[in-house]
MARTI-825391 format. One record per atom (N, C-alpha, C): residue number from 1; chain; z, x, y. Coordinates in steps of 0.2 Angstrom, whole numbers, always signed. Each point is the difference from the previous one (the first is absolute). Example, Ala and Ser with C-alpha at 12.3 -4.5 7.8 and 13.67 -1.06 7.14 Angstrom:
<nodes>
@pos->1, unit->A, pz->+39, px->+66, py->-28
@pos->1, unit->A, pz->+0, px->-4, py->+6
@pos->1, unit->A, pz->+0, px->+4, py->+6
@pos->2, unit->A, pz->-4, px->-2, py->+5
@pos->2, unit->A, pz->+1, px->+4, py->+6
@pos->2, unit->A, pz->+3, px->-4, py->+5
</nodes>
This chain:
<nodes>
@pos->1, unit->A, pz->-146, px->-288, py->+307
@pos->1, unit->A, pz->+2, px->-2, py->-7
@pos->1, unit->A, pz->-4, px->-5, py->-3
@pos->2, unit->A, pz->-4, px->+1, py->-4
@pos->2, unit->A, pz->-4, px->-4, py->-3
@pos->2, unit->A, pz->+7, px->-5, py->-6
@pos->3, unit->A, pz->-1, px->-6, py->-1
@pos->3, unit->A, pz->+4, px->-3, py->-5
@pos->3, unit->A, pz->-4, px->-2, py->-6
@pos->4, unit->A, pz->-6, px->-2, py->+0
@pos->4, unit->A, pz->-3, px->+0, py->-7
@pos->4, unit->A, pz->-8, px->+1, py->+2
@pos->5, unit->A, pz->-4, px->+2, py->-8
@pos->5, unit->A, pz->-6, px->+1, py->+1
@pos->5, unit->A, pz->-3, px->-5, py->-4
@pos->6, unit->A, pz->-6, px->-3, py->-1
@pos->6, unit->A, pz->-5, px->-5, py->-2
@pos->6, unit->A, pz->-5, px->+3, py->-2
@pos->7, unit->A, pz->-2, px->-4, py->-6
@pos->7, unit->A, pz->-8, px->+3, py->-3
@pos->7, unit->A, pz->-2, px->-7, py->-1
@pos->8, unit->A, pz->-5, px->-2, py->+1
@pos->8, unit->A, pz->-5, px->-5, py->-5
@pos->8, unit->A, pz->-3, px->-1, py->-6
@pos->9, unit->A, pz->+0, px->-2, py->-4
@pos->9, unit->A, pz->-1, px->-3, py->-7
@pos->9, unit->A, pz->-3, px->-6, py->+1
@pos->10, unit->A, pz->-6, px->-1, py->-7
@pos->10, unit->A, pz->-2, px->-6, py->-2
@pos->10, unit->A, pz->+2, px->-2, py->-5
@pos->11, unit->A, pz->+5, px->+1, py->-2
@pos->11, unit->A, pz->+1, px->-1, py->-6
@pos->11, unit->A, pz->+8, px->+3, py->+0
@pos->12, unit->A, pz->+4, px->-5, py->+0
@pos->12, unit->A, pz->+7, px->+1, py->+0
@pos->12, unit->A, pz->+3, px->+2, py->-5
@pos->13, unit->A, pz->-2, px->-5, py->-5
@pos->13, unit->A, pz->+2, px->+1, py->-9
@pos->13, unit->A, pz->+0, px->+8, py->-2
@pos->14, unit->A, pz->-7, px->+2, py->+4
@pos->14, unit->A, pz->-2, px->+7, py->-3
@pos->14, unit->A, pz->+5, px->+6, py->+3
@pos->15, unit->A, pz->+0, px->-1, py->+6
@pos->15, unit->A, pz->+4, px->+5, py->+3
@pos->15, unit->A, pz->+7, px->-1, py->-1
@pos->16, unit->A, pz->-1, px->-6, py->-3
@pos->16, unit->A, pz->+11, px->+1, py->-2
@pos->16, unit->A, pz->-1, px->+4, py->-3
@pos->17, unit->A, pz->-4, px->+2, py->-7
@pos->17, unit->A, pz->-1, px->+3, py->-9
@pos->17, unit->A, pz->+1, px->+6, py->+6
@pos->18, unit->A, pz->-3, px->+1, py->+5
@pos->18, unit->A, pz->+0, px->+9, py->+1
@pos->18, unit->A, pz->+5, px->+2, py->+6
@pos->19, unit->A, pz->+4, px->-4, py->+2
@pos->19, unit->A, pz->+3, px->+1, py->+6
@pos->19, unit->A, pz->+8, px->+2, py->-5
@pos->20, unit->A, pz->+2, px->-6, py->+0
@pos->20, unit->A, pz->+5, px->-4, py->-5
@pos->20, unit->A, pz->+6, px->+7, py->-3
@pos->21, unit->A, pz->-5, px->+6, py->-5
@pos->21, unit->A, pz->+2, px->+4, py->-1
@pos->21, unit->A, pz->+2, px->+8, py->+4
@pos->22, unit->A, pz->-5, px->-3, py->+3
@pos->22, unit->A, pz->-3, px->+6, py->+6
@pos->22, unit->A, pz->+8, px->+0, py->+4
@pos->23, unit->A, pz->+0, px->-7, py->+1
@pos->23, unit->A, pz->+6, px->+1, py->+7
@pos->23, unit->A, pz->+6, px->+0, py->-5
@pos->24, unit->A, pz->+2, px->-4, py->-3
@pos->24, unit->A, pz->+6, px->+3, py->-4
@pos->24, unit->A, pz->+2, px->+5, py->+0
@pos->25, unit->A, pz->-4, px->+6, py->-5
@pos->25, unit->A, pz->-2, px->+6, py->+2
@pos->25, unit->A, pz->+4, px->+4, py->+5
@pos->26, unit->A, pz->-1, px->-3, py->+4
@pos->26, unit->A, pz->+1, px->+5, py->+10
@pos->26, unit->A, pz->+5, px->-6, py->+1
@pos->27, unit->A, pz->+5, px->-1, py->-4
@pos->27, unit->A, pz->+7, px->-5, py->+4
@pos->27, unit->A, pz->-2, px->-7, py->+3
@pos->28, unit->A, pz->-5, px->+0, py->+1
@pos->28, unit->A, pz->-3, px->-8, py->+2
@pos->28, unit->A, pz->-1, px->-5, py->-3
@pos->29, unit->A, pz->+4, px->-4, py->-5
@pos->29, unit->A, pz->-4, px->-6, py->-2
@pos->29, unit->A, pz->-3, px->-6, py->+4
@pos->30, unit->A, pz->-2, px->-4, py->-3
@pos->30, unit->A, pz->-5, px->-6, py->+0
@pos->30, unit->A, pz->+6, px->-6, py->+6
@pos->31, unit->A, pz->+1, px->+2, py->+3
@pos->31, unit->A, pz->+4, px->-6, py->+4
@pos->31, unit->A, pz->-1, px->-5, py->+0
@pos->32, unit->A, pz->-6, px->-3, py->+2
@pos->32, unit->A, pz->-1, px->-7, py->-1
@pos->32, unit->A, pz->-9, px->-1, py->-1
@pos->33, unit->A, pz->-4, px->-4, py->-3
@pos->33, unit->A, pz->-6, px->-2, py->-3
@pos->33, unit->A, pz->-2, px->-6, py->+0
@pos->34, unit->A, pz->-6, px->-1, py->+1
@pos->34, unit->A, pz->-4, px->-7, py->+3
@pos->34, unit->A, pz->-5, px->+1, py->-4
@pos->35, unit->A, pz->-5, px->-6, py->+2
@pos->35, unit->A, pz->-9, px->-2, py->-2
@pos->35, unit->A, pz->-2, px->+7, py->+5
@pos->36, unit->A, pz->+3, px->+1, py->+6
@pos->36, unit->A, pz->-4, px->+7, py->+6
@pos->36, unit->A, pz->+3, px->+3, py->+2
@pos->37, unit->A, pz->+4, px->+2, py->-4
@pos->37, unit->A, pz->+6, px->+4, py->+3
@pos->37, unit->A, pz->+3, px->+7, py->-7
@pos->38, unit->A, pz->+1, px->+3, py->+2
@pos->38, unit->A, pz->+6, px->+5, py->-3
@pos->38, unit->A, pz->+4, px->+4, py->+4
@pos->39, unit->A, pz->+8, px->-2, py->+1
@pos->39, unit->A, pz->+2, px->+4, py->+4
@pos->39, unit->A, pz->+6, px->+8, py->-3
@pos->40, unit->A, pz->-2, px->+4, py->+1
@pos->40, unit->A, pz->+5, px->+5, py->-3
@pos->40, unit->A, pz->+4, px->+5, py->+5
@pos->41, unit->A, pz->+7, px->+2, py->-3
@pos->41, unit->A, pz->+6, px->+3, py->+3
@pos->41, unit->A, pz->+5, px->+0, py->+0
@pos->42, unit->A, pz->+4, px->+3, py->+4
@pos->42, unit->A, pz->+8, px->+3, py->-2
@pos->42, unit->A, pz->+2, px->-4, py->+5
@pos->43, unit->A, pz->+1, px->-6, py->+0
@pos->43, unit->A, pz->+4, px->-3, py->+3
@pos->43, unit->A, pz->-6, px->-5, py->+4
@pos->44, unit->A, pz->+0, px->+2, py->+6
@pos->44, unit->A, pz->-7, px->-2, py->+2
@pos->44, unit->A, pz->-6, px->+0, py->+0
@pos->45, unit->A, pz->-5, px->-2, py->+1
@pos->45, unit->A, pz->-8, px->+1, py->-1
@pos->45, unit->A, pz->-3, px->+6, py->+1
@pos->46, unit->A, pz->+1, px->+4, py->-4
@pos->46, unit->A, pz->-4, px->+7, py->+2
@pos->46, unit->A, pz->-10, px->+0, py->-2
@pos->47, unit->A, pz->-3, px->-3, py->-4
@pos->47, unit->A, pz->-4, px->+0, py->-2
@pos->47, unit->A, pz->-2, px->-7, py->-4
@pos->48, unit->A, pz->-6, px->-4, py->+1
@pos->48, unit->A, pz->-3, px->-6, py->+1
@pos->48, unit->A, pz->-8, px->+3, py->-4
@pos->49, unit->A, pz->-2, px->-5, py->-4
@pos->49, unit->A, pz->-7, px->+0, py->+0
@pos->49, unit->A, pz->+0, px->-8, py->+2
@pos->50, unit->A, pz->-6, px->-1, py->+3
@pos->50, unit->A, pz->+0, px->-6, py->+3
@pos->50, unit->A, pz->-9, px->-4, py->-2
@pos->51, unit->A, pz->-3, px->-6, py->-2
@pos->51, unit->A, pz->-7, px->-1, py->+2
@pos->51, unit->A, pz->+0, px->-2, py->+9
@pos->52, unit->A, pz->-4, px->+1, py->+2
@pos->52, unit->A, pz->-2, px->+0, py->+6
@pos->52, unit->A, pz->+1, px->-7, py->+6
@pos->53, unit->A, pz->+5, px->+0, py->+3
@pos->53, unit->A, pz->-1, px->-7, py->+3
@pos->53, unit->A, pz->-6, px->-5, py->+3
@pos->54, unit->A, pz->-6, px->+5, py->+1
@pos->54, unit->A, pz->-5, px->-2, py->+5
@pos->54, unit->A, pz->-3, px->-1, py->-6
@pos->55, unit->A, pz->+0, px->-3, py->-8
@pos->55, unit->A, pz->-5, px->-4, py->-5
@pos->55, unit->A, pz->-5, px->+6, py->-1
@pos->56, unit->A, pz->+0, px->+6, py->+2
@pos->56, unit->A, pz->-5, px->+4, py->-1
@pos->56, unit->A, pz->+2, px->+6, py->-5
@pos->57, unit->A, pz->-5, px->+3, py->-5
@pos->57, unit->A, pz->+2, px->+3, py->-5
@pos->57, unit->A, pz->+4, px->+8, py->+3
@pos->58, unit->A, pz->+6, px->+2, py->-5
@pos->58, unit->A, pz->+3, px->+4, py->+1
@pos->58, unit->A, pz->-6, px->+9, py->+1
@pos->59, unit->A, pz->+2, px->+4, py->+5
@pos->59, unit->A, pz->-4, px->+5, py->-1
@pos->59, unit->A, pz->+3, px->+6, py->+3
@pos->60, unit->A, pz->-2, px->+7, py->-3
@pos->60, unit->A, pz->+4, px->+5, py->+2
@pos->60, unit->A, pz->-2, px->+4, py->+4
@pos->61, unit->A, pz->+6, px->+3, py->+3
@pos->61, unit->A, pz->-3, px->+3, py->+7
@pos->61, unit->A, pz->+0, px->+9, py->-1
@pos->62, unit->A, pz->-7, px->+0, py->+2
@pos->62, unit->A, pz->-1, px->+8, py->+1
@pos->62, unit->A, pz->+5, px->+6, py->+5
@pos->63, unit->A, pz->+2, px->+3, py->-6
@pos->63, unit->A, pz->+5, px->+5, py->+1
@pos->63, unit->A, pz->+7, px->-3, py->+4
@pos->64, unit->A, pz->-1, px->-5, py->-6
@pos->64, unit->A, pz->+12, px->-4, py->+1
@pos->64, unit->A, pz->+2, px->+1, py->-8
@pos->65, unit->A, pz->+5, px->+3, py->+2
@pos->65, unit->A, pz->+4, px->+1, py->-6
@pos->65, unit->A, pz->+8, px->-2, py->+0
@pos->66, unit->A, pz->+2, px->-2, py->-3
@pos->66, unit->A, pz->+8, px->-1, py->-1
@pos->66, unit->A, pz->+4, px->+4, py->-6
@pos->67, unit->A, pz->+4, px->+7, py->+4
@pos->67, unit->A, pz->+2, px->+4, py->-4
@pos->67, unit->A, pz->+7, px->-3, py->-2
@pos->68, unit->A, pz->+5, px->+1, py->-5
@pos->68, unit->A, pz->+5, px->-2, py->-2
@pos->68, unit->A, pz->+3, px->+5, py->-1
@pos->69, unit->A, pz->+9, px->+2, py->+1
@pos->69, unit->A, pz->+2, px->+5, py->-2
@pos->69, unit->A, pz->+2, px->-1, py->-6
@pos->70, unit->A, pz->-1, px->+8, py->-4
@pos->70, unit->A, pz->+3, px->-3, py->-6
@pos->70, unit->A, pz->+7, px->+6, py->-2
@pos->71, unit->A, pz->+3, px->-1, py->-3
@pos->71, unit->A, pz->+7, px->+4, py->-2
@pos->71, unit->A, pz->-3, px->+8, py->-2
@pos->72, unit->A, pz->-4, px->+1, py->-4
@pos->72, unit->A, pz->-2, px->+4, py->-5
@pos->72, unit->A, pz->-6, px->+0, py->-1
@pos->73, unit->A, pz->-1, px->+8, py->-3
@pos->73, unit->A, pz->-10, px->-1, py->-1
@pos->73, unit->A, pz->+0, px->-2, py->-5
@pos->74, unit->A, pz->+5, px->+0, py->-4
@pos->74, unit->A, pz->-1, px->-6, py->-9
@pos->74, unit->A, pz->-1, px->-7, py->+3
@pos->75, unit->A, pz->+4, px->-2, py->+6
@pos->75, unit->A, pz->-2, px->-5, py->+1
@pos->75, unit->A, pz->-8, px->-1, py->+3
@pos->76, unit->A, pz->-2, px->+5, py->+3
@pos->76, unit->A, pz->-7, px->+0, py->+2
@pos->76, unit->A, pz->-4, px->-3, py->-4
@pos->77, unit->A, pz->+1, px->+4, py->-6
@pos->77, unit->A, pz->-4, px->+1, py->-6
@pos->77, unit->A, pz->-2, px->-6, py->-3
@pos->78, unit->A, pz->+8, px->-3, py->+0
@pos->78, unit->A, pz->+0, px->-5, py->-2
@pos->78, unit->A, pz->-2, px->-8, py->+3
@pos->79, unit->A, pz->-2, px->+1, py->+6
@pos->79, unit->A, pz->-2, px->-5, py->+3
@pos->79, unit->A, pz->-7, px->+2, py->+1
@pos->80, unit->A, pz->-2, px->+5, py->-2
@pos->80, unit->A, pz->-8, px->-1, py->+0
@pos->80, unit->A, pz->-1, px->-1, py->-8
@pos->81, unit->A, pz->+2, px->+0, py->-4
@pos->81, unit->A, pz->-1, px->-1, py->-8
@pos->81, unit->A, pz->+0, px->-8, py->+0
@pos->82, unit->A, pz->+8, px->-2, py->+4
@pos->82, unit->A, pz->-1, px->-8, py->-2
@pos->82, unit->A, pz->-7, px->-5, py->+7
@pos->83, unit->A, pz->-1, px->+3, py->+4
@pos->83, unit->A, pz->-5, px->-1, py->+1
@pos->83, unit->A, pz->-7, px->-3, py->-2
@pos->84, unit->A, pz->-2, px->+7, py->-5
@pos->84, unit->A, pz->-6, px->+1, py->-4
@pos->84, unit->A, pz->+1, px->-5, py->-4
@pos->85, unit->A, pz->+6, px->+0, py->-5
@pos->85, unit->A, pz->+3, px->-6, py->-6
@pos->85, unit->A, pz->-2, px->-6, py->+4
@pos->86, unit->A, pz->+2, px->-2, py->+7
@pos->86, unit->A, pz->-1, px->-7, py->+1
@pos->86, unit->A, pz->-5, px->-2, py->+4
@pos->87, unit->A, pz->-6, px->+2, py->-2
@pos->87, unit->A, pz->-5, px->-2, py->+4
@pos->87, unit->A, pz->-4, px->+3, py->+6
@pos->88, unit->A, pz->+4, px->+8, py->+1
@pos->88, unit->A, pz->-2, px->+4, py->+7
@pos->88, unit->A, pz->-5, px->+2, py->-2
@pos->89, unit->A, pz->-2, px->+5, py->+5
@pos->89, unit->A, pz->-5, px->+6, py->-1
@pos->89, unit->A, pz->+3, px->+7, py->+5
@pos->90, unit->A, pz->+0, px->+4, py->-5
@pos->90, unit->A, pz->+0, px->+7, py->+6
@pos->90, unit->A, pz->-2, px->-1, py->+6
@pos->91, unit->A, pz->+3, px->+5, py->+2
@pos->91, unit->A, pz->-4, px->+4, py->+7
@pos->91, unit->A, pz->+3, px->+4, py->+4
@pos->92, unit->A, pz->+3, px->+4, py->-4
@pos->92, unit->A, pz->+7, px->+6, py->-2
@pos->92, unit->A, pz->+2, px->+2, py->-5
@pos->93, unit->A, pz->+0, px->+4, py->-3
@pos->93, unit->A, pz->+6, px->+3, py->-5
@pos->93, unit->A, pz->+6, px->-1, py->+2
@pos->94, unit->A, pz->+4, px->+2, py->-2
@pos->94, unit->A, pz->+6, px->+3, py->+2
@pos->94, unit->A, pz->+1, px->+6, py->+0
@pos->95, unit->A, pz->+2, px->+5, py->+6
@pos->95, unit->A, pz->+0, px->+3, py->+0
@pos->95, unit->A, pz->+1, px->+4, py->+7
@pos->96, unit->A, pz->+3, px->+7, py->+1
@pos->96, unit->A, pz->-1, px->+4, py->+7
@pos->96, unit->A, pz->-4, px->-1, py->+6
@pos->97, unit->A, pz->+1, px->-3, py->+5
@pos->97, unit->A, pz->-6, px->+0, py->+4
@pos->97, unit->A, pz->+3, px->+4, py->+6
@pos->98, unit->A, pz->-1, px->+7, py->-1
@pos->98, unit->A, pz->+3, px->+6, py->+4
@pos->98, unit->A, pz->-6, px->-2, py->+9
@pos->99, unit->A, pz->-4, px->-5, py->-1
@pos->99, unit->A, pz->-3, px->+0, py->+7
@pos->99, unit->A, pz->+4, px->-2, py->+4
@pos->100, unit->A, pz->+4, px->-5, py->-3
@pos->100, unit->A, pz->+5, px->-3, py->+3
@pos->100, unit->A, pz->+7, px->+0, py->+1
@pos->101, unit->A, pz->+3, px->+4, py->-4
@pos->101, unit->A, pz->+7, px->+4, py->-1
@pos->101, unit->A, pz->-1, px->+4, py->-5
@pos->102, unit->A, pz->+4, px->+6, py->-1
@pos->102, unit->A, pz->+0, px->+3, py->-5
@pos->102, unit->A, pz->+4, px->-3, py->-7
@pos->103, unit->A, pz->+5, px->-5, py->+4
@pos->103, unit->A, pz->+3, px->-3, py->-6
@pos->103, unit->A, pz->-2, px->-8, py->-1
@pos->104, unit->A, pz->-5, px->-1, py->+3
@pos->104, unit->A, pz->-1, px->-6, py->-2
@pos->104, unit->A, pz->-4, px->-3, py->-5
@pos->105, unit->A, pz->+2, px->-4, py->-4
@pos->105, unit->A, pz->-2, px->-3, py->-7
@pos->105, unit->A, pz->-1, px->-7, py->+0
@pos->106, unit->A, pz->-7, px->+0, py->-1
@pos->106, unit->A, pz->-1, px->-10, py->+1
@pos->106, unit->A, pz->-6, px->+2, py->-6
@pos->107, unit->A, pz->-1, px->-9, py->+0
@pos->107, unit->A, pz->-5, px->-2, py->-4
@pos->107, unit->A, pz->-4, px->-4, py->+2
@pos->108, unit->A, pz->-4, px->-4, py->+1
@pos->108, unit->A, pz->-6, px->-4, py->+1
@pos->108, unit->A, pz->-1, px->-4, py->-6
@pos->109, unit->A, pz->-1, px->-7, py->+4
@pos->109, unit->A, pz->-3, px->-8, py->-4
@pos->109, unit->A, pz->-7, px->-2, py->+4
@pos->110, unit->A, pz->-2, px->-5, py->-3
@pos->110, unit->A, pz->-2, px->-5, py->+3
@pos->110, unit->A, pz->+2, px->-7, py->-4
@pos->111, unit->A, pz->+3, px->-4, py->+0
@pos->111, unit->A, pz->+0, px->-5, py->+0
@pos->111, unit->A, pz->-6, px->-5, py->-2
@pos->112, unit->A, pz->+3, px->-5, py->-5
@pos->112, unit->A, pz->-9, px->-5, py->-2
@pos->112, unit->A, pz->-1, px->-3, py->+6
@pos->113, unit->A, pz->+2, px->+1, py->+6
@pos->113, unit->A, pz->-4, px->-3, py->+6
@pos->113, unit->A, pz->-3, px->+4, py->+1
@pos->114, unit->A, pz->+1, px->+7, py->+0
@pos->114, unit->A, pz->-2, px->+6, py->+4
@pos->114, unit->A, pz->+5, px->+5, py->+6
@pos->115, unit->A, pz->+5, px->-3, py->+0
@pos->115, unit->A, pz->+3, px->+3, py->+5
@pos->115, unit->A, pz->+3, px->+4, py->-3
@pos->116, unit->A, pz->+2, px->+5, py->+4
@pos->116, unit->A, pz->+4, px->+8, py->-1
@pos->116, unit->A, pz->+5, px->+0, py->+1
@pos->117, unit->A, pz->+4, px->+3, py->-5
@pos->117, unit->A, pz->+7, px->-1, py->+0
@pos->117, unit->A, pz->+1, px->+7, py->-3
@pos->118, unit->A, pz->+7, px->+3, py->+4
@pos->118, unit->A, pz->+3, px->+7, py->-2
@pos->118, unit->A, pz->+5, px->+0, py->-3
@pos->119, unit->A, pz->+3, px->+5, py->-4
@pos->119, unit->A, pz->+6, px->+1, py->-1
@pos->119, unit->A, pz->+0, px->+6, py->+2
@pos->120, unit->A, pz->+8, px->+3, py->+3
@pos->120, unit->A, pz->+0, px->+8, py->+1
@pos->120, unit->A, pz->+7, px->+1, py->+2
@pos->121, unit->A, pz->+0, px->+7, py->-2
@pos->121, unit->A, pz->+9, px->+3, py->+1
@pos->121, unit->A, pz->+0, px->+7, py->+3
@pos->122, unit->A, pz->+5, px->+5, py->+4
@pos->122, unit->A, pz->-2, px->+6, py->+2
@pos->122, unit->A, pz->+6, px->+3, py->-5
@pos->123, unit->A, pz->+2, px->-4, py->-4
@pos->123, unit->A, pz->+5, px->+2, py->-6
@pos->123, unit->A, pz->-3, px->+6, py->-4
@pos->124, unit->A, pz->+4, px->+3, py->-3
@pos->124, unit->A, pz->-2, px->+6, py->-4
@pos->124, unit->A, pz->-1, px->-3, py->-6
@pos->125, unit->A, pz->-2, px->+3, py->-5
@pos->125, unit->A, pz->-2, px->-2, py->-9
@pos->125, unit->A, pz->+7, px->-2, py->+1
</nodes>
């Protein structure tokens, strides 16, 4: 049982502007926030962006991603939209990704540090 996941950021400020909405979004708000901290979730910490405890700059790791469930493929849609709006980048659409289920429906970010973030649902329209 995993209890929460961790990204890195150099810039906390920036990453609230894109998380902030993102996790609201998927039931999660902003639990609590620091100068190197951001902690988000329903109750408990489910999701943190953090700067790096070892003073060294925050960096992304080849093929990690951190998928979120989301309610609905409107919500999919919608969390890759507000994304875009707060600073993302693609690197998904939204959409069918029949390699992977036939009803699964996610979307792909990247985040202004660069890490990959998902939303996804096996919800119907």
């Amino acid at each position: 049982m995993i209890h929460h996941v961790s990204v890195g950021s150099n810039d906390i400020a920036r990453a609230r502007s894109f998380y902030d909405p993102l996790m609201a979004l998927l039931g999660m708000p902003l639990l609590a926030a620091g100068d190197t901290a951001l902690d988000y979730g329903s109750g408990d910490i489910q999701f943190s962006v953090e700067t790096p405890v070892d003073g060294h700059p925050a960096s992304v790791g080849n093929g990690v991603h951190v998928a979120f469930q989301a309610r609905d493929r409107a919500a999919v849609r919608e969390f890759h939209r507000l994304g875009l709006a707060n600073g993302g980048s693609d690197a998904g659409e939204p959409g069918v990704r029949p390699d992977y289920d036939a009803n699964y429906f996610g979307a792909f970010l990247r985040d202004p540090d660069g890490n990959k973030v998902e939303a996804l649902t096996f919800a119907a329209e």
